[in-house]
C-alpha positions in Angstrom: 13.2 -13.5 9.0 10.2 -13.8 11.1 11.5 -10.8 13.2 10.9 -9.2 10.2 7.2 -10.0 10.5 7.1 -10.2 14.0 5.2 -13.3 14.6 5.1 -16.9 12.7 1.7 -16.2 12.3 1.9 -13.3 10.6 4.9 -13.8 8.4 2.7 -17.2 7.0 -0.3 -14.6 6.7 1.7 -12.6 4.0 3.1 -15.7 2.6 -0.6 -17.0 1.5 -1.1 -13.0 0.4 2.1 -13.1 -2.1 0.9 -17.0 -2.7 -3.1 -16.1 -3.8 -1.7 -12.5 -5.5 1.0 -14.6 -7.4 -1.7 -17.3 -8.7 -4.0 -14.6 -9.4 -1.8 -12.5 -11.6 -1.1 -15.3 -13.6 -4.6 -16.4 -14.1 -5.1 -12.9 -15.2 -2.6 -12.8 -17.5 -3.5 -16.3 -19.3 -7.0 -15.8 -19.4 -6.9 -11.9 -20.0 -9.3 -11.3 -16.6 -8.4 -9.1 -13.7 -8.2 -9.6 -9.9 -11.7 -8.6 -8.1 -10.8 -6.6 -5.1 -12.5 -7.9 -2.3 -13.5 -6.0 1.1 -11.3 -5.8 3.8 -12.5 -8.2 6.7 -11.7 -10.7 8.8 -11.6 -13.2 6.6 -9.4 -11.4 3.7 -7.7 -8.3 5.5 -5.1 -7.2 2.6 -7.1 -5.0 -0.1 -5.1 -5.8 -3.3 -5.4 -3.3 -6.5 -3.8 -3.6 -9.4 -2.0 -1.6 -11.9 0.4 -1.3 -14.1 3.6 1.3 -14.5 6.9 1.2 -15.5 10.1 0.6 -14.0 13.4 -0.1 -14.5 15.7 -3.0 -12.5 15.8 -1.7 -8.1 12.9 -0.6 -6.4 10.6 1.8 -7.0 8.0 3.2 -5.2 4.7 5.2 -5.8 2.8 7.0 -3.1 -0.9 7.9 -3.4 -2.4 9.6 0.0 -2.4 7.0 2.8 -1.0 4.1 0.8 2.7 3.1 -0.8 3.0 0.6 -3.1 6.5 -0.7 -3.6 7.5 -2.8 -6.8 10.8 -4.8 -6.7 11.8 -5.2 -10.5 13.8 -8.5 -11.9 15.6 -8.2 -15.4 16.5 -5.9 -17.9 15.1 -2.6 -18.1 13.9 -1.6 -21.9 11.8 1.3 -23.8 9.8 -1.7 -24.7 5.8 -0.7 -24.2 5.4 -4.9 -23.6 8.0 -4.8 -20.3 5.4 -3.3 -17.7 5.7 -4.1 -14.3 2.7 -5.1 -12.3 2.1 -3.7 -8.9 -0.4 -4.5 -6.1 
């Protein structure tokens, strides 16, 4: 797995970036607040946005100029407006 990454460094870099994305998303959808994107620096170099679409069990993918964002869905797929997916 860390081939996948490339280094140890980097694969526990985007560990602690699915880690404080996962916590925040929760927060969020307990206390009804959204994640504040934060500049890209040193210190935090992973923008994160966040939105909301549709999508049924696989992967699907959305492309908007320079970025992708990828969304693995989990579970059943339904016409239900409540099963949204969210993506960052």
């Amino acid at each position: 797995m860390l081939s996948f990454y490339g280094t140890a460094g980097t694969y526990v870099t985007m560990c602690l970036f699915y880690l404080e994305m996962t916590l925040c998303l929760f927060t969020a959808q307990m206390e009804g607040a959204r994640c504040i994107v934060e500049p890209v620096q040193r210190s935090h170099p992973v923008q994160g946005l966040l939105e909301r679409f549709e999508a049924g069990p696989g992967c699907s993918a959305r492309e908007n100029g320079p970025t992708e964002t990828h969304v693995i869905a989990v579970g059943r797929a339904s016409n239900s407006p409540e099963n949204k997916v969210i993506a960052f």
